[in-house]
C-alpha positions in Angstrom: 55.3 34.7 -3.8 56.8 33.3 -0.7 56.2 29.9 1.0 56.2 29.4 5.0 58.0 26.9 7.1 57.0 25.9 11.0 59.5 23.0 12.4 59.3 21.6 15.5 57.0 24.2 17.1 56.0 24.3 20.6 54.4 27.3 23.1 53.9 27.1 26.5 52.6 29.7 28.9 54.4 28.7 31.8 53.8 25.5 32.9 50.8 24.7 30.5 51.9 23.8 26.8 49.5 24.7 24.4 51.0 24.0 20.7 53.1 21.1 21.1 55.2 20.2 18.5 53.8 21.5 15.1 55.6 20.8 11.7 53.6 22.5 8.5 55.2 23.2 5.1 53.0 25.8 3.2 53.5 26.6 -0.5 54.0 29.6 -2.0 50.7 30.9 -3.3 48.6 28.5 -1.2 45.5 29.0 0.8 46.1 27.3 4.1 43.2 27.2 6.8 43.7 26.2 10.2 40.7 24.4 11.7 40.0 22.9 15.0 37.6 23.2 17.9 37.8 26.5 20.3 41.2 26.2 22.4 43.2 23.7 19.9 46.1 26.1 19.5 45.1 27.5 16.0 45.3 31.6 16.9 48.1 31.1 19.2 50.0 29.2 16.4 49.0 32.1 14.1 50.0 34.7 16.1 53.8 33.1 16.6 53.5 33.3 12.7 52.7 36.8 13.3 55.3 37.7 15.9 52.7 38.6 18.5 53.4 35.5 20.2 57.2 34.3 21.0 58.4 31.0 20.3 58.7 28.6 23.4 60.9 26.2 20.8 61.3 25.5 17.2 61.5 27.4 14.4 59.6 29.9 11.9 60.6 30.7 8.0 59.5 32.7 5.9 60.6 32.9 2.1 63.8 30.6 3.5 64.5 33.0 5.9 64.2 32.7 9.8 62.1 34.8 11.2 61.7 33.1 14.4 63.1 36.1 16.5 62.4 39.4 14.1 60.3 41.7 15.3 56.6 41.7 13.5 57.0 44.4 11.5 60.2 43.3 9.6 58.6 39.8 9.2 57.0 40.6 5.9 53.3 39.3 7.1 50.2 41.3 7.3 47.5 40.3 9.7 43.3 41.1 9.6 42.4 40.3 13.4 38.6 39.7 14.2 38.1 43.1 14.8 38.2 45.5 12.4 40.6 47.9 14.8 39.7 50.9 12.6 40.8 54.4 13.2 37.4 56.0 13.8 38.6 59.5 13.5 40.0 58.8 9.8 38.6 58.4 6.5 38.8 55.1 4.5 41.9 56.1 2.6 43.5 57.6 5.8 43.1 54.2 7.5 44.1 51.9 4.3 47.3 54.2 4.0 48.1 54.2 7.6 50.8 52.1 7.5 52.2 53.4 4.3 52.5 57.3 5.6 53.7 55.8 8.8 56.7 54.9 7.0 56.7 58.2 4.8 56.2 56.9 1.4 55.6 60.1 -0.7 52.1 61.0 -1.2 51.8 60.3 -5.3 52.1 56.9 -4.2 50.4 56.5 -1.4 46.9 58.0 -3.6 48.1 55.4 -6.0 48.3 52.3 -4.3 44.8 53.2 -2.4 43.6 53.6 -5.7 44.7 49.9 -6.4 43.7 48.7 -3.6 40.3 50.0 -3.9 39.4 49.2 -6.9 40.5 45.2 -6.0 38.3 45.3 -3.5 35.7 47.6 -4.8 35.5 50.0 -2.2 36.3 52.8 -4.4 33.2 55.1 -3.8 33.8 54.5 0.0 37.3 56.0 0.5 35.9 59.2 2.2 33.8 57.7 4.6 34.6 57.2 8.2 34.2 53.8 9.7 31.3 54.3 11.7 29.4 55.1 8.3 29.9 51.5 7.0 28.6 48.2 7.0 30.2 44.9 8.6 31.0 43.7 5.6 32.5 47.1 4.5 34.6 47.3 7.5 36.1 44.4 6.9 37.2 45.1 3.7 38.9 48.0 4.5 40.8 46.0 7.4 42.1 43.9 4.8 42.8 46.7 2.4 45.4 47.9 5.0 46.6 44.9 4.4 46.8 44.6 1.2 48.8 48.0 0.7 51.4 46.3 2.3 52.1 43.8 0.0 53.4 41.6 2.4 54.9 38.1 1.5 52.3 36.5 3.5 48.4 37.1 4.9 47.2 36.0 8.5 43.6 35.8 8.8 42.3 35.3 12.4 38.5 34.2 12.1 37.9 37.3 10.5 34.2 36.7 9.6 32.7 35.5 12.9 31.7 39.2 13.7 29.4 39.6 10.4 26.0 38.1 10.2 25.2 34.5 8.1 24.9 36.7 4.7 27.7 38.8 5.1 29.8 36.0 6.0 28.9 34.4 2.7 29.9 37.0 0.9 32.8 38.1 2.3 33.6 34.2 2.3 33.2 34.8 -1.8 35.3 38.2 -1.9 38.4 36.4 0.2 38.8 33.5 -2.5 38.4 36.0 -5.5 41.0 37.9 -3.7 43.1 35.0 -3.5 42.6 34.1 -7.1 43.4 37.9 -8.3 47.0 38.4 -6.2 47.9 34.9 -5.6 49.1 35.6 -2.3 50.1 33.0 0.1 47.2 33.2 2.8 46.9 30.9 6.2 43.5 31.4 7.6 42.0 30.5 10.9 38.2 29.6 11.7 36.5 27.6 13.8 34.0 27.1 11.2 34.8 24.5 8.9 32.3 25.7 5.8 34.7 28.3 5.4 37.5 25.9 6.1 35.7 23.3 3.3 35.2 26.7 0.7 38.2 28.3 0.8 41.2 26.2 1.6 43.5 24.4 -0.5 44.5 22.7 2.3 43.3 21.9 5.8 45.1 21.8 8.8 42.9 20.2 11.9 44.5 20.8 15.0 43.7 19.3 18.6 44.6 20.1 21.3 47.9 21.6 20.8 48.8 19.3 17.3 48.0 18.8 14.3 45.9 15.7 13.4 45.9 15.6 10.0 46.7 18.0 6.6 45.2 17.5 3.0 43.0 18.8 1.0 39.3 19.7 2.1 37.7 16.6 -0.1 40.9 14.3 1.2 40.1 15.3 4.8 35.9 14.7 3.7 36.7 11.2 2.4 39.5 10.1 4.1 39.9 10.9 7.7 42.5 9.3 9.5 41.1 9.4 12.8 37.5 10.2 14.4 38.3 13.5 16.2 38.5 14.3 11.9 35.9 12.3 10.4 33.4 13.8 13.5 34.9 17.2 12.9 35.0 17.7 8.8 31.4 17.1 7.4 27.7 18.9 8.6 25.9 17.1 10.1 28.7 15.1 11.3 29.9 11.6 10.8 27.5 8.9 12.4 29.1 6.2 14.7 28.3 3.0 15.8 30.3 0.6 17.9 30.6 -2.9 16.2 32.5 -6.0 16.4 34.7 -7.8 12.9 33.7 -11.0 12.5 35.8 -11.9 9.7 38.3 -10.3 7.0 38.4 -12.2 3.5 37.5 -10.5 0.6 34.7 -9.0 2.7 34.3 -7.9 6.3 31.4 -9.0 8.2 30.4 -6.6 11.2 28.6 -7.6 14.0 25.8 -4.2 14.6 23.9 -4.2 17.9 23.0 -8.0 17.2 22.8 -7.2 13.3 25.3 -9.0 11.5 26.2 -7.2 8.0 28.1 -7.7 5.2 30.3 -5.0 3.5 33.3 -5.2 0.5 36.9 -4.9 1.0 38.8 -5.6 4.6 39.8 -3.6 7.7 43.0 -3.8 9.7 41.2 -5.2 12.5 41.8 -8.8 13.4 38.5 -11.3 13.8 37.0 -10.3 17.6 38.3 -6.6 17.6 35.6 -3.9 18.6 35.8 -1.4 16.7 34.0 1.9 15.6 31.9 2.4 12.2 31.7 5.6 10.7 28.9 6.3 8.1 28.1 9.5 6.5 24.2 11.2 6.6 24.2 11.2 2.9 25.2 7.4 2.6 22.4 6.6 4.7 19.0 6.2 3.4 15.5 5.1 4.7 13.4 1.7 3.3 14.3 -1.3 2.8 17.9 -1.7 1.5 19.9 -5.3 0.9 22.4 -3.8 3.6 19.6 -2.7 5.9 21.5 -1.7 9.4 18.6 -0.7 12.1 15.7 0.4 13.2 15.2 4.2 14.3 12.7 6.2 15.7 12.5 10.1 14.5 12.8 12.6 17.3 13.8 15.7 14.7 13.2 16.8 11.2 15.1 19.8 9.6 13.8 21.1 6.5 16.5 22.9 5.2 15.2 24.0 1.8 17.6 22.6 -0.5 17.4 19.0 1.9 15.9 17.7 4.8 17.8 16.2 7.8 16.3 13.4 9.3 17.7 13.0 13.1 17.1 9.5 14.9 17.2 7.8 18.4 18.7 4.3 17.4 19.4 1.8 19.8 23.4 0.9 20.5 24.6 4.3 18.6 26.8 6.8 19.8 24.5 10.0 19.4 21.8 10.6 17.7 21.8 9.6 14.0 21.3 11.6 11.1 20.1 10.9 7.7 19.7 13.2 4.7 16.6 12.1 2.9 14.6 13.1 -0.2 11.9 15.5 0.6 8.9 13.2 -1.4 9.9 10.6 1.5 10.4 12.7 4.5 9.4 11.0 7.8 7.4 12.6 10.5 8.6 13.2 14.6 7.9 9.3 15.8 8.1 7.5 13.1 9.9 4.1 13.2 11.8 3.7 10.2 14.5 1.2 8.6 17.4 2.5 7.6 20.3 1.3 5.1 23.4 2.2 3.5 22.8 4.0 0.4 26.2 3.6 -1.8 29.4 5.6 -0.6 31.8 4.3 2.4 31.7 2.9 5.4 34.7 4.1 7.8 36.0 2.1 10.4 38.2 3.2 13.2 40.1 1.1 16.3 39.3 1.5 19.9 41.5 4.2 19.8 40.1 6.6 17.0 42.4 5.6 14.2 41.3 4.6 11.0 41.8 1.1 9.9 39.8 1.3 7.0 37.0 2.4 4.4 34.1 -0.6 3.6 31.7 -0.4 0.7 27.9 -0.4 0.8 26.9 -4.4 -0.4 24.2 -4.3 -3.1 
């Protein structure tokens, strides 16, 4: 297994810099997912990883070689694009072998690798079809297959999912981790989408406009976000905000709410006066009466997802609308004014500026 180094990256097409200044260490073996709203740099960083995109500055390794100026096809990597870019005229084995017979490897082992493959991804019975023949989800299998056959030191995904429908995306989301788990190949990963960044990744990389804004694990990112662009952009529904004043920092912090002053454990670094921003998760939210009660809200949306229901309220000095998960014996109706209050779990709280200052606890 082979490991991946990016230092000091940066791309710009001409005057416009889009990745600037990315520096990622990725283990051998690891699942790495690059995450981050449409534009943030994530395919373009890929796709320098790849070769298909040339490095502006910095530099790319590979197995502790550079590779920042090799061609693509010496780099040892293996890439399944968005689109399945299947030969239509050839069977499933012609187009898994492609490459293989490409570079005239004898034909014994070409049958014999497809074989392999095949059978890891259990497309066996499917080797003399022709794409058009095949499902999404098939297709996609066979994209990676060619990939596979490779054996490369390394696997690019870009968003290769978001063409298949919600259930095929699941389970292909199911057969990409069990792939993982069966050749322990390192894999970097990039989606828009961050259930599939949460399900798969061993670590996260959120990227912003051009950077990276914070790397960890997908629970670390969940429940400790250093900024707001990552606490708003890890979690569904996303983090609720409110802006409030610290009125004091001993033991306990008070917080002054829209006029509500409340009373949460542990301290902030924020002096006495600062506004600030605080961050509460839908699921450490609650509705009835609560020793920490926050506000009154009045429902304008209820989602009944079967397995919870997602209470979505108009509150007064919030920054959005505010979501609650609640039990489904107590759901509220469109209109209802309801009282709402912290429910166990953290509070976060974050500067004028987005960072993170600190995590509070719910007072009982």
């Amino acid at each position: 297994m082979t490991g991946l180094r990016l230092t000091g990256i940066h791309k710009s097409f001409g005057s416009v810099e889009t990745i600037k200044g990315v520096d990622l260490q990725i283990g051998a073996g690891e699942f790495v997912v690059f995450v981050g709203p449409s534009g943030c740099g994530k395919s373009t960083l890929l796709r320098m990883v790849s070769g298909l995109e040339s490095v502006t500055r910095g530099t790319i390794g590979i197995g502790g070689r550079d590779v920042t100026r090799v061609p693509p096809a010496r780099r040892g990597v293996a890439m399944v694009f968005q689109s399945y870019a299947l030969f239509p005229h050839m069977t499933v084995a012609d187009n898994i072998s492609f490459g293989l017979r490409l570079a005239g490897t004898g034909k014994d082992e070409v049958r014999r690798r497809v074989a392999e493959v095949a059978e890891i991804l259990q497309i066996t019975p499917l080797l003399e079809r022709r794409p058009k023949q095949l499902s999404g989800g098939q297709r996609q299998r066979v994209a990676i297959g060619r990939a596979i056959i490779r054996n490369p030191d390394v696997f690019l995904f870009d968003e290769p999912l978001s063409n298949l429908d919600a259930a095929l995306r699941v389970q292909m989301r199911l057969e990409i981790a069990r792939l993982h788990q069966q050749i322990g190949a390192t894999m970097v990963y990039v989606t828009h989408d961050q259930v599939e960044a949460m399900t798969l990744a061993n670590r996260i990389v959120v990227l912003n406009a051009g950077r990276i804004e914070q790397v960890g694990t997908p629970m670390d990112l969940y429940n400790a976000p250093k900024n707001r662009f990552v606490a708003e952009f890890i979690g569904s529904p996303r983090m609720n905000f409110f802006p409030a004043r610290v009125g004091a920092a001993k033991g306990r912090t008070i917080l002054d709410l829209s006029g509500r002053r409340i009373e949460l454990g542990g301290t902030v670094e924020a002096r006495e006066g600062d506004g600030v921003q605080l961050g509460i998760r839908p699921e450490h939210l609650a509705l009835g009466d609560y020793a920490c009660e926050l506000f009154e809200g009045r429902v304008d949306v209820v989602e009944r997802l079967g397995n919870e229901t997602i209470a979505y309220l108009t509150v007064h000095g919030s920054d959005g609308p505010v979501a609650v998960r609640v039990a489904a014996v107590r759901e509220p109706r469109p209109g209802d004014t309801v009282r709402v209050g912290m429910a166990g779990g953290d509070a976060h709280v974050f500067d004028r500026g987005g960072a993170s200052v600190g995590r509070l606890k719910h007072v009982s």
